[in-house]
N, C-alpha and C positions, 0 to 999 in steps of 0.2 A: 390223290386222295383228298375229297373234299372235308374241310375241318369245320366246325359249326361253332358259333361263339355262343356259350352256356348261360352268359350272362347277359342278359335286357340290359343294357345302360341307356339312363335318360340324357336328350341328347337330338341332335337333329336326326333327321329319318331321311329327308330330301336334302341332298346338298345345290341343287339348282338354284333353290329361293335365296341364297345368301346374293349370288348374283344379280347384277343388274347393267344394262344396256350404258355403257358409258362411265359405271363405277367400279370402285376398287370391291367393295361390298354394300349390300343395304344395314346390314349391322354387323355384328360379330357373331361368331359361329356358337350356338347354346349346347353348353358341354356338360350339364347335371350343374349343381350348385357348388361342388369339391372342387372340379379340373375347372369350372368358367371366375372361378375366383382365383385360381392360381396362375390360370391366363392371362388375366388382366392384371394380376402384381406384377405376373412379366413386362408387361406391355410399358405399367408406370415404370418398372427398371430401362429399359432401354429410354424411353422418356428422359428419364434420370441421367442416362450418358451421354444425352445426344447435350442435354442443359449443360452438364460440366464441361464436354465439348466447346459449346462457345460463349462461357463464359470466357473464356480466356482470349484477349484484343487479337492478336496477332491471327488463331484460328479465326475469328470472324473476317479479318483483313483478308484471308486463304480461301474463304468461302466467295467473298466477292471476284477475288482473284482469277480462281479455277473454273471453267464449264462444270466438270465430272463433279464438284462438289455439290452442284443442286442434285443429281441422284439419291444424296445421303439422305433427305425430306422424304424420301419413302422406305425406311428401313425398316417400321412397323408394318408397312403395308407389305413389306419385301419377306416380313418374317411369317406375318400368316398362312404363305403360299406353303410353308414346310411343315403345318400344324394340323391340316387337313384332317376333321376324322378323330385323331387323337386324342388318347385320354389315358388317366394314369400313368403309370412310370415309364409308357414309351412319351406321353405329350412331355413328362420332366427330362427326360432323357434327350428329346430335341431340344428344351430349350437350355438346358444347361449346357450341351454343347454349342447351340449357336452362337446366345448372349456371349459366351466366351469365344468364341470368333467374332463378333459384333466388337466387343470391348479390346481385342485385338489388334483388329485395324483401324477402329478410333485410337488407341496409342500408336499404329504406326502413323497417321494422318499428322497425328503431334510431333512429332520426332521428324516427319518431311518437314512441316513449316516451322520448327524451330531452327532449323539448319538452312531453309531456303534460302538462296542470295535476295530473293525479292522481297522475303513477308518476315521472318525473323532475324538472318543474318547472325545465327547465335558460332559466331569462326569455330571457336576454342572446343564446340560441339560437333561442328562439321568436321574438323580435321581428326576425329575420331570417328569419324562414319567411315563406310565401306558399301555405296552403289552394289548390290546384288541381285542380278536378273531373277525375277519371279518365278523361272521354271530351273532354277537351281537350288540341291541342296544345298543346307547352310552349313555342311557336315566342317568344310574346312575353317569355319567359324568357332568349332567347338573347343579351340582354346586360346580364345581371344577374350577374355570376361570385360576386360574395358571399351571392346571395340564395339560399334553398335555395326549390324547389315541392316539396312535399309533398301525394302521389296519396295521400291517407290511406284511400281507399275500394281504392284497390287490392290491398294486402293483406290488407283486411276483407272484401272480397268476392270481386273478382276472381281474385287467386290464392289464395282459402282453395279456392275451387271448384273449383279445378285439381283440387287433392289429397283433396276429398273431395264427391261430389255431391250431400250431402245437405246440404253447410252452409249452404245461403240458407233451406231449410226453415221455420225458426224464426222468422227475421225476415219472411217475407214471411204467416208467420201472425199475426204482431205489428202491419203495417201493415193487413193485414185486419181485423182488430180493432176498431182507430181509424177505420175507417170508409172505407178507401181502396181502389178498385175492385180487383176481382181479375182481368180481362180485359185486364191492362195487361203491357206487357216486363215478366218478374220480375228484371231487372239494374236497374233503379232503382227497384224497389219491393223489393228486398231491401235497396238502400241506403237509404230511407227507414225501412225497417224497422228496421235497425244503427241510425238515428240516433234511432228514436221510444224503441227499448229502449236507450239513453244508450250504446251500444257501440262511438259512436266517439270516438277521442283527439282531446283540444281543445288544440289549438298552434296558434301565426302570429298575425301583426299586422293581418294581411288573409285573403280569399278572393276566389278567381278563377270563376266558373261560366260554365259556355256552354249555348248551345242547342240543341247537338248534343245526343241525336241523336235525339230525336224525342218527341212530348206526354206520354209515361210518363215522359221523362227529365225534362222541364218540371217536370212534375205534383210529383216528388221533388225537385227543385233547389230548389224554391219551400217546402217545408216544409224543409231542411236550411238553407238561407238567414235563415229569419224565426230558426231556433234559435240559430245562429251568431250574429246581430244583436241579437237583444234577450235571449236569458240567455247569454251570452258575450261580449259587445261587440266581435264582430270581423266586420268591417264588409266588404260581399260586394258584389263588381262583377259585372255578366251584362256577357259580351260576345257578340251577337250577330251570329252568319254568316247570310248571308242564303239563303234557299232555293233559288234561283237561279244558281249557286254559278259555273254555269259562260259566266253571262253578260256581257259586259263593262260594262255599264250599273250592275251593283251592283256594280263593286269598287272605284271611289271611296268610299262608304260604310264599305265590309268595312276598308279601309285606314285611315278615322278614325277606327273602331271601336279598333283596334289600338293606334293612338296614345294612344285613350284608356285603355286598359287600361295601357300602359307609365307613365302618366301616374299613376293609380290606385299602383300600386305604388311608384313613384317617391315619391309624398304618403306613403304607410305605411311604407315600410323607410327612409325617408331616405336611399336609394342612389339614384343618377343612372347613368342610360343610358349603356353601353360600345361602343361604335362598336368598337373594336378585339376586344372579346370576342365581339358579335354576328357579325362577316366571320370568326372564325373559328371558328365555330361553324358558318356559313353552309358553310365549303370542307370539313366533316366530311361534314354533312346531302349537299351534293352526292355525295362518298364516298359513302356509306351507300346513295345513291340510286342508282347507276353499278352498286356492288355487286349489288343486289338485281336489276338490269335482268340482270344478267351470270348470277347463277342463275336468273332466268327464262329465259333465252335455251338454256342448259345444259337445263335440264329439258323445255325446245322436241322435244330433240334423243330420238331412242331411248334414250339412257340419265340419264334424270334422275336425281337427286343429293341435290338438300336439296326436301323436299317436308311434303307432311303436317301434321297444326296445329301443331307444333313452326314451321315455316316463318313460320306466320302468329303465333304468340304471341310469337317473336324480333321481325320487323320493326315489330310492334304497340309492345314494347318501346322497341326503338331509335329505330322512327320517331316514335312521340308521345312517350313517358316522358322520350326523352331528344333528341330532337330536336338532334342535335350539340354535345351543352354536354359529355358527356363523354368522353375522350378513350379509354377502357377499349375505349369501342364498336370502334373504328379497328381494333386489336389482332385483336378477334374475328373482325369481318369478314373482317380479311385472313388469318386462321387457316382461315374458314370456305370462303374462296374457292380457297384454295389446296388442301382435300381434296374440295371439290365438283371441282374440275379436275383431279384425279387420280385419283379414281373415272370419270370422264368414259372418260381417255384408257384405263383401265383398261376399263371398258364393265362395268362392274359392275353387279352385280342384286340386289333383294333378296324377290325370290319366283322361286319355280319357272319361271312366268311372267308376261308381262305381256300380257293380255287387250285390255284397253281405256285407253283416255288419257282422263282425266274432266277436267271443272274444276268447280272446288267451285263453287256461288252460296249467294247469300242467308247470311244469319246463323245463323252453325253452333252446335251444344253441345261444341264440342272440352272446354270446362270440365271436363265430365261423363261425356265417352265417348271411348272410344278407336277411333271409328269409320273414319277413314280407314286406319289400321295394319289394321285388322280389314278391312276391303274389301278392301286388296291383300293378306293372304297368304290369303282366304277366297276370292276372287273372280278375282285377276287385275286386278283396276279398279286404276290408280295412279292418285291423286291430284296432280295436274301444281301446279297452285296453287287459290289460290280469291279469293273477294270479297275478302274483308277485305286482303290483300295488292296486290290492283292499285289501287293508291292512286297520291301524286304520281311522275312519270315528268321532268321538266321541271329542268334547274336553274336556281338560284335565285342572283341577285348576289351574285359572293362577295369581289371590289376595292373597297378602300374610296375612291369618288369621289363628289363633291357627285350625281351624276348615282345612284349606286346605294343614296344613303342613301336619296334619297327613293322609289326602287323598293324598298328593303328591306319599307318599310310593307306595298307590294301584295304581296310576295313572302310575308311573316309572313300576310298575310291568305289569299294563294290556301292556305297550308299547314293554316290551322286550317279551310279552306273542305271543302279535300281529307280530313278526318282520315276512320281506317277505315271508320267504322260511318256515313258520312253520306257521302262523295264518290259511290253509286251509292245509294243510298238518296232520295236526293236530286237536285234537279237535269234534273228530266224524265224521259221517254220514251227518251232517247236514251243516258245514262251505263247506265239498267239495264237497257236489253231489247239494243239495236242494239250496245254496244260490247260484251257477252256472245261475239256472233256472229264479233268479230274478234279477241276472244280466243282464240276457239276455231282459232280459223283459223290466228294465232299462235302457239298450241301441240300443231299439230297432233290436237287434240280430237275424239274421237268421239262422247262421252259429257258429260251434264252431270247431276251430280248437286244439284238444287235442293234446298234445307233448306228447308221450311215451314214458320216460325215463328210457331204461330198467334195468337200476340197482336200481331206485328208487322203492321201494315196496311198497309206500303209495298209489299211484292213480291204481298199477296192479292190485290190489287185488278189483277196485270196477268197472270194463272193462265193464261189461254184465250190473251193472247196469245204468250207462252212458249209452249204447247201448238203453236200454230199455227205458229211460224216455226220452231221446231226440226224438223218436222213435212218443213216447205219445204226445209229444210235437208240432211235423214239423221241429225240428230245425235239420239239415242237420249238420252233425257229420264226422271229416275228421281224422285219426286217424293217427301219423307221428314218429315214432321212430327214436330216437337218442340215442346217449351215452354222451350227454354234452359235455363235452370239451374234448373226443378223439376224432377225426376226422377219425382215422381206424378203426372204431367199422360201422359207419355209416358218408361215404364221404359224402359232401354237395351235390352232384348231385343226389345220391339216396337218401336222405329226400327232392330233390324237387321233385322224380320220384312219390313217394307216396301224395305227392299234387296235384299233372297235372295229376296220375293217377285216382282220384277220380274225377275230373274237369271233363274230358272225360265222363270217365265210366258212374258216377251216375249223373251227371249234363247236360252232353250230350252239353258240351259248349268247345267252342275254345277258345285261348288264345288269348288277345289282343296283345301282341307283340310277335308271334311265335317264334323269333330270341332272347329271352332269356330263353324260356324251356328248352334249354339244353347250360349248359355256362363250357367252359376250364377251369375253375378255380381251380383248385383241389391241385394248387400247387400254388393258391393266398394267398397273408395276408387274 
């Protein structure tokens, strides 16, 4: 069912012209006089953090220090790619989520180099840290209130790549190098890369590592771990979720797993386990969760609200990074809830129209591209949610009773079981093909747009049967290969080629703004 937007907003009409042959933009995108003035007070905010950022010596010392830190010099330019289009309480609703992931990992950037042996050396600070792998939840964190986890790969990787898609480049030729395959995820082979060219900060009394999310991640955990151990002396736990994630027979296991990790930490920081920190930590995570079911439920509806990778790199945030320890998150949410429900009642649009209802799958390059913003005002496709967002749905014991402490263990364990990039990657036949299906059903879906991630092995191997039940279905199947975060595997232009290829082909439809199916960018943030 094609949706018509009832209201003219003044505004760009052609989004082609903002581009140009070798720039980031010719100018800024003209948004009516309301949303282009409230864009640009964003713009001074981020401005704002980046200045208080280096103010401070020791960050400027970390800036000269580190490669990955010249990425940060385009985080404006990194933020416009997610604004596309936008106007009213969905454009607030992006940037109130980002800027708070922006401001996120500028405080984790601080908190690396004040603990660095190289650049602040703050002991008394690092011997309260806790090294925590980026593709783990922080859930066994949640009753530690004095211990800090430090995602130290997060700002070295993860969000350098937001803001620039070239920056794993280097490392992942660094890890090639040294002899380590190249047919592997380039997200833990660029991190292996950051740590063979000595470019991550060494802080903490301990490290935390998991097994998530899959033998590339292994492959890199196992050489960052021996580094950390034997020319660092900081001594690394693997907690292992088991693969089976959603069976009841392993989470006895998953649950001593847990304890032993609380255990581990407990021996390094000389801090002891908070029952009263953990339960409330636990009644946030439930928040946070309620929330998110609630813009799912929104975006169910004809006029969805908070979508887009912005969607999934907030909840990614909130749900793992910060897993209810901090209280800032509460704030947002209920900021974010309250203008998702007022663009609702409003029935607001942020394209001419809305064509089709997609759900993302599979492991996307949001890092890199600004694909989903470019589907909808190119196509009509809105992007409803995707994989990495349909995570835990469940709550988790939040009363502090003899009865729920010893649940807490399964509770911490089903969360690090559930984290993004492994609760459907993982787990059978049934978390990734069959609950697809009732997603779809759930948000009214007509479309699904699968990401082909060809170093990823988990969704290659089940191609034919996606083909086949979508097939059984009606649901219209668009099939898009990338390589994540290298960008010469598959340039941004050729994974929009294979989406405007299908649109034509099998859909037999033109694009709403002809003049962004084909965009100079290839040498953009």
């Amino acid at each position: 069912m094609v949706i018509k937007n009832p209201r003219e907003k003044a505004g760009e009409k052609q989004y082609g012209v903002l581009f140009d042959q070798g720039k980031v933009r010719r100018r800024r995108e003209w948004r009516g006089v309301k949303d282009t003035l409230y864009d640009y007070t964003r713009w001074l905010y981020l401005v704002s953090v980046l200045g208080r950022f280096v103010a401070v010596p020791r960050n400027v010392k970390g800036m000269f220090r580190y490669r990955w830190m010249a990425n940060y010099l385009a985080v404006m330019h990194g933020m416009d790619k997610f604004t596309m289009g936008l106007r009213d309480e969905p454009l607030r609703i992006t940037h109130t989520a980002m800027n708070f992931v922006i401001k996120d990992v500028t405080k984790s950037i601080k908190d690396c180099f004040r603990g660095d042996r190289r650049i602040g050396n703050d002991q008394k600070f690092s011997s309260r840290c806790v090294l925590t792998d980026e593709n783990a939840m922080t859930a066994f964190m949640m009753g530690f209130p004095k211990v800090k986890a430090i995602l130290r790969e997060v700002p070295t990787m993860f969000a350098a790549n937001i803001f620039n898609q070239y920056s794993t480049t280097h490392y992942l030729d660094v890890a090639q190098e040294y002899g380590l395959p190249g047919d592997v995820c380039p997200m833990p082979e660029a991190e292996t890369g950051i740590c063979i060219d000595d470019d991550l900060c060494i802080l903490g009394c301990c490290a935390v590592q998991v097994n998530t999310t899959c033998d590339g991640s292994l492959m890199g955990n196992g050489v960052i771990a021996k580094r950390l151990e034997r020319e660092y002396g900081i001594p690394t736990f693997q907690l292992a979720a088991p693969m089976r994630h959603r069976e009841d027979d392993v989470q006895t296991y998953a649950a001593e797993d847990i304890k032993k990790a609380i255990a581990f930490v407990e021996e390094h920081t000389g801090q002891k386990w908070d029952w009263d920190a953990y339960f409330s930590c636990a009644k946030r995570v439930n928040d946070a969760t309620r929330r998110r079911l609630a813009q799912l439920e929104i975006n169910s509806s004809c006029y969805p609200q908070f979508f887009g990778a912005v969607f999934s790199l907030y909840n990614d945030t909130n749900y793992m990074g910060n897993c209810g320890r901090f209280q800032d998150f509460v704030k947002i949410d209920a900021k974010l809830a309250k203008l998702a429900e007022r663009g609702y009642r409003k029935k607001t649009m942020v394209a001419p129209e809305y064509r089709h209802r997609c759900v993302v799958w599979g492991v996307q390059p949001q890092y890199c591209i600004d694909m989903l913003y470019w589907m909808l005002q190119c196509w009509g496709v809105v992007p409803l949610t995707d994989m990495l967002s349909m995570v835990n749905t469940r709550m988790i014991a939040e009363e502090d009773t003899p009865e729920n402490r010893r649940q807490a263990y399964y509770d911490m364990a089903w969360l690090n079981e559930n984290m993004i990039m492994r609760n459907r990657t993982h787990g059978g036949y049934k978390v990734l093909v069959d609950e697809l299906w009732e997603i779809c059903r759930q948000m009214n879906a007509d479309m699904v747009m699968m990401w082909e991630h060809m170093s990823c092995k988990a969704l290659v191997g089940m191609h034919g049967q996606f083909e086949e039940q979508a097939r059984q279905r009606g649901i219209h199947l668009v099939w898009v290969c990338h390589d994540l975060c290298d960008p010469r595997v598959f340039t941004r232009q050729s994974i929009r080629d294979q989406f405007s290829n299908y649109m034509r082909t099998v859909m037999r439809e033109e694009p709403l703004d002809p003049t962004i199916e084909f965009l100079p960018d290839e040498n953009a943030w």
